[in-house]
C-alpha positions as CSV (number, residue, x, y, z in Angstrom):
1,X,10.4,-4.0,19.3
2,X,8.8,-1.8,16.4
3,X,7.7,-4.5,14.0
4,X,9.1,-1.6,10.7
5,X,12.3,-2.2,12.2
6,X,12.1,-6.2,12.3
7,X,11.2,-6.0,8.6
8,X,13.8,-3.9,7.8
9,X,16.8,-5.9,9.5
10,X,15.4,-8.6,7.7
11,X,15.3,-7.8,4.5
12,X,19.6,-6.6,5.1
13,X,19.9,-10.1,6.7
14,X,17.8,-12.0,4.4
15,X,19.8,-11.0,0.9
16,X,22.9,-10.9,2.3
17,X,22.6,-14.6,3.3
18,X,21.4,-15.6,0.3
19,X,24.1,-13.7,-1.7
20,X,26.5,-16.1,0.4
21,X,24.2,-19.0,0.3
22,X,24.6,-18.6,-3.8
23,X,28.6,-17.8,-3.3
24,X,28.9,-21.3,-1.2
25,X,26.7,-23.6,-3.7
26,X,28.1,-21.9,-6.7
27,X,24.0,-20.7,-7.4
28,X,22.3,-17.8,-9.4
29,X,22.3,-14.9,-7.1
30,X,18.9,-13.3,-8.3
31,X,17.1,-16.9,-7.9
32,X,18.5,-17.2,-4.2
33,X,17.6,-14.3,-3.4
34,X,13.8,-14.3,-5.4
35,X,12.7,-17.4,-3.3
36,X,13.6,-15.7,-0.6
37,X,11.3,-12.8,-1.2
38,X,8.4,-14.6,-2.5
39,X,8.5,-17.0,1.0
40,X,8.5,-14.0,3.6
41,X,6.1,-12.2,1.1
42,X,3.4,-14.1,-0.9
43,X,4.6,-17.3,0.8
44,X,3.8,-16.4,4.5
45,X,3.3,-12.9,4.4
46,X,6.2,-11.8,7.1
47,X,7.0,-8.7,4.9
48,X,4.6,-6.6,3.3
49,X,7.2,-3.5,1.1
50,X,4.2,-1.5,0.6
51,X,3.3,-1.3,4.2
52,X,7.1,-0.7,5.3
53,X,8.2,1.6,2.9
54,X,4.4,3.4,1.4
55,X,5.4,6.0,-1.0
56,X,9.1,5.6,-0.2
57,X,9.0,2.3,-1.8
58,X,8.9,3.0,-5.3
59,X,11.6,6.4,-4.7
60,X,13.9,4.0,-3.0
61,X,14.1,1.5,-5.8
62,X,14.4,4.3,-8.6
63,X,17.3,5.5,-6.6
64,X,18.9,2.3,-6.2
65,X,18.5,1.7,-9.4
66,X,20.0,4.4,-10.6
67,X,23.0,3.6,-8.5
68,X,23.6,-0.3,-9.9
69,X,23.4,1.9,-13.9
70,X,26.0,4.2,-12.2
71,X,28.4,1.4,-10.9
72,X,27.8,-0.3,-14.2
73,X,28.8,2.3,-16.1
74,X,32.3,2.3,-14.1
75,X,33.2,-0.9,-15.3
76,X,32.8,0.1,-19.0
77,X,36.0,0.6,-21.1
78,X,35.6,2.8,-24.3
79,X,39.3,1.0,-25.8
80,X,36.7,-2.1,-25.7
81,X,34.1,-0.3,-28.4
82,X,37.1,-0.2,-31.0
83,X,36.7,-4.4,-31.8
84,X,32.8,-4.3,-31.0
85,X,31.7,-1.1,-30.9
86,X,29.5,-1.7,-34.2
87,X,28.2,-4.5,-33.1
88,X,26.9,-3.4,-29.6
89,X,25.2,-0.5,-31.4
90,X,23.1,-3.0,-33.7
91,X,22.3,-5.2,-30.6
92,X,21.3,-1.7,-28.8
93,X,19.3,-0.3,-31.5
94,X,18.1,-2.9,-34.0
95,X,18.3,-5.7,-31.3
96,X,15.8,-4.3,-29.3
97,X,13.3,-3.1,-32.2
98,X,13.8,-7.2,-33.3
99,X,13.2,-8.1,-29.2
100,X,10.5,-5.9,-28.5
101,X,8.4,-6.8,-31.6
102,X,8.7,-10.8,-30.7
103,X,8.0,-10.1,-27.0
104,X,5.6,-8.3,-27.9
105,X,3.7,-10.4,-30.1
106,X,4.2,-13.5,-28.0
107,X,2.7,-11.4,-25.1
108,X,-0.4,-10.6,-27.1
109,X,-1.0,-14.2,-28.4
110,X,0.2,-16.4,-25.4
111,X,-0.8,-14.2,-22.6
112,X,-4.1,-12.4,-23.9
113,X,-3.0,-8.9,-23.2
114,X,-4.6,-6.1,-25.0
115,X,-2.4,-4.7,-27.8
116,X,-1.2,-1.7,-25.5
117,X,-0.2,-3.8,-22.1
118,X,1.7,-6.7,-24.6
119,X,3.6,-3.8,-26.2
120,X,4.9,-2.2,-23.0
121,X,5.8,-5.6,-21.5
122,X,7.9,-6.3,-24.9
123,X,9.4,-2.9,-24.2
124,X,10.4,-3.7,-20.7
125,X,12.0,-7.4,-21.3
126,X,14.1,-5.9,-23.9
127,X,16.8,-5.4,-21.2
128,X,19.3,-8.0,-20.2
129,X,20.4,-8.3,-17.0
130,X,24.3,-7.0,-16.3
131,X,23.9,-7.7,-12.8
132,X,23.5,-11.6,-13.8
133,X,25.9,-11.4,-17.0
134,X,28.8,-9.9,-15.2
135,X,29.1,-12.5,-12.7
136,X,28.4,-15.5,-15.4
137,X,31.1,-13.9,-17.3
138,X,34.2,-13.9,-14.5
139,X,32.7,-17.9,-13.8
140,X,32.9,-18.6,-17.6
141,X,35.6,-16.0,-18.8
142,X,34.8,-16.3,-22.4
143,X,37.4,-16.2,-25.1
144,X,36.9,-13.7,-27.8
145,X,34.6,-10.6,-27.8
146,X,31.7,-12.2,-26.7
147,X,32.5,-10.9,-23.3
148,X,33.1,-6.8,-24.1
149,X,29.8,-7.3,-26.3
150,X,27.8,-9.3,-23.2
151,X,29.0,-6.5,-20.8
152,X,28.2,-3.4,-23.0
153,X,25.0,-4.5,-24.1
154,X,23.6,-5.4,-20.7
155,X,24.8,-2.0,-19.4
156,X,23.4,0.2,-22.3
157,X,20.4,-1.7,-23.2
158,X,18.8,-1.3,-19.3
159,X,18.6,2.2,-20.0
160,X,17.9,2.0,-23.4
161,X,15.0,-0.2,-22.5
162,X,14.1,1.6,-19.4
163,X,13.8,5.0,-22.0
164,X,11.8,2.8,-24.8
165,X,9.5,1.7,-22.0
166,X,8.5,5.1,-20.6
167,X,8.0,5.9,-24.4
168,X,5.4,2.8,-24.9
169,X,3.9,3.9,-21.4
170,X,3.3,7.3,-22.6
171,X,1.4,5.8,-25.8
172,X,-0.4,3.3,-23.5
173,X,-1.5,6.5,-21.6
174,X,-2.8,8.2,-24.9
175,X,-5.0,5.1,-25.2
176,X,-3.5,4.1,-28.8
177,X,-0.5,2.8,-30.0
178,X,-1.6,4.0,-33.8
179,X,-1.5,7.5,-32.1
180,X,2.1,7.5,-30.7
181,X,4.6,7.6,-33.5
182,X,5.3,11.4,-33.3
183,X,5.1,11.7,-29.5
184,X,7.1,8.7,-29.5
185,X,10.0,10.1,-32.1
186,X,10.0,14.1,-29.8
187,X,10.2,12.0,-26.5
188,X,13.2,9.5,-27.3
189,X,15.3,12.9,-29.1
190,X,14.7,14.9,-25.9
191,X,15.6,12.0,-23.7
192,X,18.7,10.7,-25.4
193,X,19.6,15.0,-25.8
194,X,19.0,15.2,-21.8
195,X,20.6,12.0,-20.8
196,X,24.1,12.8,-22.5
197,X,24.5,16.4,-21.7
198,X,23.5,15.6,-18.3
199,X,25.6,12.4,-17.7
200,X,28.7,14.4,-19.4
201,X,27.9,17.5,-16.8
202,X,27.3,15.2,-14.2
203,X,30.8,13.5,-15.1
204,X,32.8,16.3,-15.2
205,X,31.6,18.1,-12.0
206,X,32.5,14.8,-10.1
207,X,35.8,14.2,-11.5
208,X,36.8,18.0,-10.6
209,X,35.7,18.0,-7.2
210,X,37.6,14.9,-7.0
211,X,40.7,15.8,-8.1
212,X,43.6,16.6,-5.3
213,X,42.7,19.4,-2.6
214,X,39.4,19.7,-3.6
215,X,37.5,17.3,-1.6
216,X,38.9,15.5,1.6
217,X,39.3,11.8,0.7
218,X,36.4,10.2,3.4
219,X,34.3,12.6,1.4
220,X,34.9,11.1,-2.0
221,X,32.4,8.5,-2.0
222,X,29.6,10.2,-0.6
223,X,30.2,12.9,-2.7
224,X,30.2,10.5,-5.6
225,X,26.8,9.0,-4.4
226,X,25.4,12.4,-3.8
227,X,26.0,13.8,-7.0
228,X,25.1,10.5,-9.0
229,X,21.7,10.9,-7.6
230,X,21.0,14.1,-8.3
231,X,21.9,14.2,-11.9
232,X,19.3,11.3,-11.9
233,X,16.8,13.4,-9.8
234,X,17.5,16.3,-12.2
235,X,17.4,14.5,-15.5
236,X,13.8,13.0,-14.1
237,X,12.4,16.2,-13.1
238,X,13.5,17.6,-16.9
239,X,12.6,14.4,-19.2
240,X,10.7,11.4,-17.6
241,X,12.9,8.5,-16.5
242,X,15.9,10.2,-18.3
243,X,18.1,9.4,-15.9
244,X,19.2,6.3,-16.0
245,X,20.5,6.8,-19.4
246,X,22.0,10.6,-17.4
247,X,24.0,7.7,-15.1
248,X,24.7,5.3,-17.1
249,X,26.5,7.9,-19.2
250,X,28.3,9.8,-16.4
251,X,29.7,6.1,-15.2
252,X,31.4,5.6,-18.8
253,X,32.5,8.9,-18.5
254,X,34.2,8.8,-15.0
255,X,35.5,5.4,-15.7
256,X,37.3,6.7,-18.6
257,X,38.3,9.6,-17.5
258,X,42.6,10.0,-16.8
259,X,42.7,13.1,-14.5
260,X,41.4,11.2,-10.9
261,X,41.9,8.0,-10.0
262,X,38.4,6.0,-9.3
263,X,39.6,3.0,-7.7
264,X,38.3,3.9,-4.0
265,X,35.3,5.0,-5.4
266,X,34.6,1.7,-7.3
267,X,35.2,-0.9,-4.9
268,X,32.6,1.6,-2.9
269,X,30.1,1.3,-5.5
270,X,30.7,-2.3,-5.9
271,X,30.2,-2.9,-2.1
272,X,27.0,-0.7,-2.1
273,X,25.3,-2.3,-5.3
274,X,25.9,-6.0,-3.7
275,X,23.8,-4.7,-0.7
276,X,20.9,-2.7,-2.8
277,X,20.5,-5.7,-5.4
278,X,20.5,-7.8,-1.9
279,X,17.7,-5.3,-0.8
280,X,15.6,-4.9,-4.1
281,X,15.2,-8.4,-5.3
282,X,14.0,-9.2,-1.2
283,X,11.6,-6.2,-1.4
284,X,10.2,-6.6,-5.2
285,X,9.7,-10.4,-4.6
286,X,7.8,-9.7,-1.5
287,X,5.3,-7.2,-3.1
288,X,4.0,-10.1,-5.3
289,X,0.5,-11.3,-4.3
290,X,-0.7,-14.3,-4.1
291,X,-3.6,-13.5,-6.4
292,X,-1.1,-12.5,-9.2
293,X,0.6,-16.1,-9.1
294,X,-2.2,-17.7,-9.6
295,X,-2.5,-15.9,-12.7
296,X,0.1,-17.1,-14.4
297,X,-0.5,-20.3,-16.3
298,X,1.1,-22.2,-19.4
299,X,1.0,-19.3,-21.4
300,X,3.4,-17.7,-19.4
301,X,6.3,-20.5,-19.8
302,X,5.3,-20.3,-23.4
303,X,6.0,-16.5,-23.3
304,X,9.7,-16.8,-21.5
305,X,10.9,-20.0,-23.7
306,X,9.6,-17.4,-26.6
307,X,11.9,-15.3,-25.2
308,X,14.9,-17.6,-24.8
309,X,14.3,-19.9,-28.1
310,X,13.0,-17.1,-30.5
311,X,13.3,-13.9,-29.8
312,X,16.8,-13.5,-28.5
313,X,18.8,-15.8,-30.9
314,X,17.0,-13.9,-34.3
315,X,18.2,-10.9,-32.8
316,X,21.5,-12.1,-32.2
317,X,22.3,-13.8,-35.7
318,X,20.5,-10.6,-37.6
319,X,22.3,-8.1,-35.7
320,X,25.7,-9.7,-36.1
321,X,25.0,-11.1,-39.5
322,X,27.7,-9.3,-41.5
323,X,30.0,-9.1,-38.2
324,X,33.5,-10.9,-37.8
325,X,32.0,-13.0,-35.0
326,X,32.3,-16.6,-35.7
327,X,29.4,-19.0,-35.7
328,X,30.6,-20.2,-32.4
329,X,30.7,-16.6,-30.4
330,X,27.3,-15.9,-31.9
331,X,25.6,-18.8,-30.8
332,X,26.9,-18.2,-27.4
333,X,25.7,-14.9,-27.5
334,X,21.9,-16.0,-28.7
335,X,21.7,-18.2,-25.4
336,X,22.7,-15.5,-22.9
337,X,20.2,-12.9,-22.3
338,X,19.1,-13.4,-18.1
339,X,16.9,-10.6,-17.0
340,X,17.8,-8.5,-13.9
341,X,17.1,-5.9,-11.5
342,X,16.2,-3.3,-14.0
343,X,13.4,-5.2,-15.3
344,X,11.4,-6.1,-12.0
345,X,12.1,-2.6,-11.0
346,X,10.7,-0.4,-13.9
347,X,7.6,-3.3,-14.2
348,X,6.5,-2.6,-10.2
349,X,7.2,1.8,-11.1
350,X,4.4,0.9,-14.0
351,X,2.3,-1.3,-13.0
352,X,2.1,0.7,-9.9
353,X,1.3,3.7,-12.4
354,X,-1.4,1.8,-14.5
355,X,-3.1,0.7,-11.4
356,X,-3.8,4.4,-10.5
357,X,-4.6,5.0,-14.1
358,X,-7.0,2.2,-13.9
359,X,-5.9,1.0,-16.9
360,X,-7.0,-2.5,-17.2
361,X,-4.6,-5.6,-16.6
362,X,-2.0,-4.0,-14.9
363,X,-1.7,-6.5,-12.2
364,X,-0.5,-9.3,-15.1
365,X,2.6,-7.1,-15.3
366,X,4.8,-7.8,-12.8
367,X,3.8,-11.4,-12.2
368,X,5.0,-12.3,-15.5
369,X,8.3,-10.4,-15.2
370,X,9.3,-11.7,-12.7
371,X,8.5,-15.6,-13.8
372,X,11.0,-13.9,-16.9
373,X,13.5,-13.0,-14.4
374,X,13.0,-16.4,-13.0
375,X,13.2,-18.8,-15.8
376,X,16.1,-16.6,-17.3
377,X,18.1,-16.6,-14.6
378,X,17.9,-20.1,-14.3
379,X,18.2,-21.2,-17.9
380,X,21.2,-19.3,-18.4
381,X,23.0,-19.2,-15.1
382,X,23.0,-23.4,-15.3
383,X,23.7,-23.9,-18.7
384,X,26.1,-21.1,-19.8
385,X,29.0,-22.7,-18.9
386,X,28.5,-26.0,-20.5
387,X,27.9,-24.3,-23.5
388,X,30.6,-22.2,-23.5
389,X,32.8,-25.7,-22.7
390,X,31.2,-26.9,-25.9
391,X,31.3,-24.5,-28.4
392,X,35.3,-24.2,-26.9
393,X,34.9,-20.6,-25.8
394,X,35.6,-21.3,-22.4
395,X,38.8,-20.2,-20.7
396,X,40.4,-23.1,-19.6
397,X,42.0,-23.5,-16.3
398,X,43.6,-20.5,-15.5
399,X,47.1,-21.3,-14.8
400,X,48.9,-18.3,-16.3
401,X,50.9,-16.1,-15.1
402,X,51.8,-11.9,-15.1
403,X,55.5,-11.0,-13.4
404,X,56.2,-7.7,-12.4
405,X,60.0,-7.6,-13.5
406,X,61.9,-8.7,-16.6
407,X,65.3,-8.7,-14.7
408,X,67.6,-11.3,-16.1
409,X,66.5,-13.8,-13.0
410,X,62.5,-13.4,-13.8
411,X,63.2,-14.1,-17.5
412,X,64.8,-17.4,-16.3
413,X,61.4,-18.2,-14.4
414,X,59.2,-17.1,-17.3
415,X,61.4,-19.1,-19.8
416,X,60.7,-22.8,-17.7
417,X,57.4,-21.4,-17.4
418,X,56.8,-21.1,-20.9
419,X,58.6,-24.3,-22.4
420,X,56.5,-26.2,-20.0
421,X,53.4,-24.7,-21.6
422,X,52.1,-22.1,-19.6
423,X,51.2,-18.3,-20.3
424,X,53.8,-15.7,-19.2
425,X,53.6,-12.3,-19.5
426,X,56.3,-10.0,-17.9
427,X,55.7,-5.9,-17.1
428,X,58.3,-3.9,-17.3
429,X,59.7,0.1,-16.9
430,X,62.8,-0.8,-17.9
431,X,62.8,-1.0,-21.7
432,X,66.2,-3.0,-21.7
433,X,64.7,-5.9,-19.6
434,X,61.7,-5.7,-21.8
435,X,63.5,-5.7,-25.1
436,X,65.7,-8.7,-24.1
437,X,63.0,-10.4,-23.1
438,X,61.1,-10.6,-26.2
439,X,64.4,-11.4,-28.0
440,X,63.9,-14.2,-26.0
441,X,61.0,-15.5,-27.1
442,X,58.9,-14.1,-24.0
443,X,55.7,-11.6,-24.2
444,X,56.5,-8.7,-22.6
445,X,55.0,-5.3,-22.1
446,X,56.9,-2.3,-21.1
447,X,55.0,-0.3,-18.8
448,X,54.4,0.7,-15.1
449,X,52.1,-2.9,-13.6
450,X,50.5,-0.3,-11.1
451,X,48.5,2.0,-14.4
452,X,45.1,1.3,-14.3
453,X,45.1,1.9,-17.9
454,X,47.7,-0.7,-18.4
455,X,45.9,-3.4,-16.7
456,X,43.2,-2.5,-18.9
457,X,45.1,-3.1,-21.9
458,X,46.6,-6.8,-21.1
459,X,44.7,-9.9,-22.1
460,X,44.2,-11.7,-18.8
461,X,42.1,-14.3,-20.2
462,X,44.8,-17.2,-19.4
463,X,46.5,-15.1,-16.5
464,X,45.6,-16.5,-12.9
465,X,48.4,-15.8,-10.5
466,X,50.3,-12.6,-10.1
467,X,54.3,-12.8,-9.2
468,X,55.7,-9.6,-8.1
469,X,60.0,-9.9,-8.2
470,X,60.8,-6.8,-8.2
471,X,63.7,-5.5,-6.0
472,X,61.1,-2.8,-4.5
473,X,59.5,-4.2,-1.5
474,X,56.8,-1.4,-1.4
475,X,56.2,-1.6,-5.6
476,X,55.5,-5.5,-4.9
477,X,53.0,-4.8,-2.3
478,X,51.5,-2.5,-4.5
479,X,51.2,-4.6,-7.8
480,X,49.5,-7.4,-5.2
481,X,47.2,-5.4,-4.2
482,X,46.3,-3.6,-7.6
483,X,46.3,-7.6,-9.4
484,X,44.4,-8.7,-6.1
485,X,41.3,-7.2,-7.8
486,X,41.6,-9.1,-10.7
487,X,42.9,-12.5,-9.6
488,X,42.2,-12.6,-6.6
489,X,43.9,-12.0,-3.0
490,X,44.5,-15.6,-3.2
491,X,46.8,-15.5,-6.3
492,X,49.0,-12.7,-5.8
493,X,52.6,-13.3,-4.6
494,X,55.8,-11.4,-3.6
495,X,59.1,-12.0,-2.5
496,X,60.2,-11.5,0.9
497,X,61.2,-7.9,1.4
498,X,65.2,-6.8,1.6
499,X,65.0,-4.7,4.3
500,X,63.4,-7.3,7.2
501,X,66.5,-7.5,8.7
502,X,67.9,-3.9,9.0
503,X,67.7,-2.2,12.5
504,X,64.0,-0.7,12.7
505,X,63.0,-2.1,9.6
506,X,60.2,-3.6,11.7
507,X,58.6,-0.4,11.8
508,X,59.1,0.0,7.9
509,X,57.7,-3.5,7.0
510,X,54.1,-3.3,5.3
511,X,51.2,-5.6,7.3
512,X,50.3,-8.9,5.8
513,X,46.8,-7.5,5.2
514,X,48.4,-5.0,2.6
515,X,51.0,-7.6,1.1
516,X,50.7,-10.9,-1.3
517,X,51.5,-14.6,-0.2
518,X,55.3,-14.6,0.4
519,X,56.8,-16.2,-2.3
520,X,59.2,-19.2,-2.1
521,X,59.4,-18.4,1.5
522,X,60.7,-15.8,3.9
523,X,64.1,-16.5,3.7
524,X,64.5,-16.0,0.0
525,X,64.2,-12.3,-1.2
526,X,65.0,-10.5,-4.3
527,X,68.6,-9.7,-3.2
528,X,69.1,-13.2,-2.4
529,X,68.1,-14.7,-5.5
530,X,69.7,-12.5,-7.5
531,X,72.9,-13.2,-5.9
532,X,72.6,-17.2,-6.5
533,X,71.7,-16.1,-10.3
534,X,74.5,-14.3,-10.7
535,X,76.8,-16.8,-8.5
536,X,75.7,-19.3,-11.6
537,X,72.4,-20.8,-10.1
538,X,70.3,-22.3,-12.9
539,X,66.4,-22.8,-13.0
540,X,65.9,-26.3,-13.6
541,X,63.2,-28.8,-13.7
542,X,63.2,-32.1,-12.3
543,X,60.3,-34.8,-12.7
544,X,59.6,-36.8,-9.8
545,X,59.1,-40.9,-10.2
546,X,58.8,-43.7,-8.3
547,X,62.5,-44.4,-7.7
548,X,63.6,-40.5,-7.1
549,X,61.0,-39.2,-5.1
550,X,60.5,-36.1,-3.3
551,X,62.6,-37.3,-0.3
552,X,65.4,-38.4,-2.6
553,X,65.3,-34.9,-4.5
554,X,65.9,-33.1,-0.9
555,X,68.5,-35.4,-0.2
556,X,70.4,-35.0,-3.3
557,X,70.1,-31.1,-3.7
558,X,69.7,-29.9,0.1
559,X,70.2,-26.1,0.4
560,X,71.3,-26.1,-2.7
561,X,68.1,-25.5,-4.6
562,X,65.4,-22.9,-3.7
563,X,61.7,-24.8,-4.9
564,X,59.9,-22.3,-7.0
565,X,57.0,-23.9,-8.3
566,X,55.2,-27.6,-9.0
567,X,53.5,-28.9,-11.8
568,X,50.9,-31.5,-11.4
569,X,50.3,-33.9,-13.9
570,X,46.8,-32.3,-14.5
571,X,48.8,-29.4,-16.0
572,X,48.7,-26.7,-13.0
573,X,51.1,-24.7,-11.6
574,X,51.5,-24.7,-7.7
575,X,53.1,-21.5,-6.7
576,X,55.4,-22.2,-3.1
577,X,54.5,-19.8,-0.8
578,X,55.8,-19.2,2.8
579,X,53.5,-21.6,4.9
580,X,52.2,-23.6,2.4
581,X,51.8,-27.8,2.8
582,X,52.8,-28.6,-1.1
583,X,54.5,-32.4,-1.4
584,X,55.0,-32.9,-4.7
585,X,54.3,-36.4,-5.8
586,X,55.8,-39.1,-8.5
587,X,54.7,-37.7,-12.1
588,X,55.0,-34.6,-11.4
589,X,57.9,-31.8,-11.8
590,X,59.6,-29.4,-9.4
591,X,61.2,-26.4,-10.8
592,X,63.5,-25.0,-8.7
593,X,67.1,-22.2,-8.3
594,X,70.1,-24.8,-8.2
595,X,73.1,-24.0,-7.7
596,X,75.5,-25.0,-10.3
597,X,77.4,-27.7,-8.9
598,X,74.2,-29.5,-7.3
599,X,72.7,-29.2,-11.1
């Protein structure tokens, strides 16, 4: 069998088992996924990327790269930029100048690099990783801003750095920094000039080809990938390495946009980055020599803890000096900086570059970076979380809940809900049922649970189940399936659907794959409940002890009572489902539908 195509499979296999190797153990993707490459490469040589690929190798990880920028862009809200917008323009601008002058200095005293090759490493390790933030943040959840700032900055400042680097590379390449300033100052104006227009062209040509009748709909992802990568490819060819900012900025763009919906084409992007992050880390890993291991030494921890312990917390607590952060957010935002796919990649384009320049010391480039990428990942992804428990920014246990519905009967759920101390939040189109909510005491929001922009809008910090009661079977598929990417498919439930027993209604019904979990169980749907409610059927909740059990509970209330939901005495809320095995135990509390003269 042709060996290119052994290597190849490989690689696919290789990071996609250690994505789920890192998903089972709860592990750092990027560090699964580096020892990987550095055993088939430097370890034992099985892979050689520079062999396999030649001079696809470095086009294929400029494209891919360009790609991850794209998809990062899509998950970028502008309404976010209105609490931190001036504080993720410091970080981006005076963060980096504050990062890139440490790094810098650190790699000129601790790693002995000439003044030139130190400044273009600080210029690279400016970036943060948003590929190893983003999935840190859905683990941690962090209260407060911290998590809009995290995600903004780590988008923006990849191609912010990726832009400052090709600037210090183009000085490195005049042979003196002292001779750079003006080159410098004409380079960044065209870029930034070349990388808006182009990612607002590039924006607006996607969005109207994908708007209704325009393009077929198994076209719309392609399309989207096609014309993503060649606004990059013609930014490129117009301003060096301009477009990733071109990408980055057509991804805020589309993602913000209200004319097309986007939703297909993220979870495509989302899919297709897992497997190119998968591919890159394998492939940039397995480039590594063995030679340029061994030339790391001391110096080189010294340089990443300089990193971690220096340069990123005086960057922090100067750039949001005179901010509304509290002492709290900002130390968990000096001690969260991991570095990602954007800096191995743009360190193997250069050093790559500097080789052929034979400019001296190249090869200490990308040895370095990636022992950065390394110790970062590492640092952060294990202690994040414990510092975000101690410094009390971290989201507790989510155990609230979002209803779809204010109808009289869901305002009797959310009301037990509440006085037992969880988070309720009902949605709405009816403005009656909203209003008569809040007048109870309830936080509701009037709108349709199926906007994208709505969704946007709510603070789901707390909120970890979705129930859908409304008396429109097909509407409370829908909401599961739009929550499902948010909570979870595992957290979304519905009531049976009203028309299960009408004559065809079997050809009406929706598959399970496109519904929640059944909620309360099969027999009980909305027109059912709502009759018992109106019939005088209270919600009520009953704790369980040692002398009235679970068994005595049936016994007393029979059919009587429909079981809703259990709390535990560790505070969680068990949601009954059709099929589940829930026993609730002494100590804790059922809440149930009971009928009046059971109650």
């Amino acid at each position: 069998m042709d060996s290119a195509l052994i290597s190849l499979v490989a690689i696919i296999l290789l990071g996609i088992s250690a994505q789920w190797v890192s998903w089972r153990f709860g592990w750092p993707s990027i560090l699964v996924l580096l020892v990987c490459g550095f055993v088939v490469g430097p370890g034992f040589g099985f892979i050689k990327p520079n062999d396999l690929f030649g001079d696809l190798l470095m086009p294929f990880v400029s494209i891919s790269v360009a790609i991850i920028l794209f998809e990062g862009g899509l998950n970028l809200r502008l309404s976010d930029l209105r609490d931190v917008g001036r504080i993720v323009g410091s970080l981006v601008v005076l963060g980096i100048l504050i990062t890139w002058g440490i790094a810098g200095t650190a790699a000129y005293y601790l790693l002995d690099l000439r003044v030139e090759v130190a400044a273009l490493l600080g210029a690279i390790l400016v970036v943060t990783g948003p590929t190893v933030v983003q999935p840190l943040l859905l683990h941690i959840r962090p209260k407060g801003q911290v998590g809009p700032i995290l995600r903004w900055e780590g988008i923006l400042n990849d191609a912010a750095g990726a832009v400052l680097a090709v600037l210090v590379y183009e000085a490195v390449i005049l042979g003196s920094i002292k001779e750079a300033p003006i080159p410098i100052i004409i380079g960044l104006g065209e870029t930034l000039t070349i990388g808006i227009v182009g990612g607002a062209v590039g924006a607006y040509a996607l969005t109207y080809l994908l708007r209704p009748n325009r393009t077929p709909e198994h076209l719309r992802s392609p399309l989207a990938l096609a014309l993503v990568i060649g606004a990059f490819t013609a930014s490129n060819a117009i301003q060096h390495e301009s477009g990733l900012l071109t990408v980055t900025i057509m991804g805020v763009f589309v993602a913000n946009q209200r004319s097309v919906n986007v939703r297909e084409l993220v979870t495509f992007k989302e899919n297709l980055v897992v497997l190119l992050l998968s591919m890159l880390f394998v492939l940039l890993a397995a480039r590594l020599e063995r030679e340029q291991i061994e030339l790391l030494g001391w110096g080189s921890i010294g340089f990443a803890a300089v990193l971690i312990f220096i340069a990123r917390p005086v960057s922090i607590y100067a750039c949001t000096a005179i901010s509304s952060l509290t002492f709290k957010e900002r130390t968990f935002l000096a001690f969260m900086a991991p570095r990602g796919i954007v800096a191995a990649a743009v360190t193997s384009v250069f050093a790559l570059r500097m080789a052929e320049e034979n400019i001296a010391q190249a090869d200490r480039l990308v040895p370095v970076t990636f022992l950065v990428i390394t110790v970062t990942v590492a640092f952060y992804g294990l202690t994040a979380r414990t510092l975000a428990r101690g410094l009390g920014l971290a989201q507790s246990d989510r155990q609230g809940l979002v209803i779809t519905g204010a109808h009289p009967f869901a305002r009797r759920i959310a009301l037990a809900l509440q006085e037992e101390g969880f988070k309720v939040l009902l949605i709405d189109i009816n403005r009656r049922y909203v209003n008569a909510a809040r007048l109870e005491g309830l936080d509701a929001r009037y709108g349709d649970a199926l906007s994208e922009s709505l969704v946007e809008e709510l603070d789901l910090g707390e909120i970890g189940k979705l129930l859908a009661l409304t008396g429109n079977d097909f509407v409370n598929s829908l909401a599961a399936l739009h929550f499902s990417a948010v909570l979870g498919e595992h957290d979304v439930y519905q009531l049976a659907s009203d028309i299960r027993d009408l004559p065809g209604a079997e050809a009406d019904q929706l598959p399970s794959r496109l519904r929640g979990h059944t909620l309360f169980g099969n027999e009980w749907t909305h027109a059912e409940l709502v009759k018992r409610s109106r019939h005088g059927a209270v919600v009520k909740r009953t704790k369980l002890t040692e002398e009235f059990g679970y068994d005595q509970y049936v016994e007393q209330y029979g059919d009587k009572t429909v079981p809703m939901f259990v709390i535990t005495e560790g505070r969680k809320v068990l949601v009954r489902s059709e099929g589940d095995n829930i026993v609730p135990r002494p100590g804790q509390k059922i809440v149930a539908l009971v009928s009046t003269d059971a109650a």
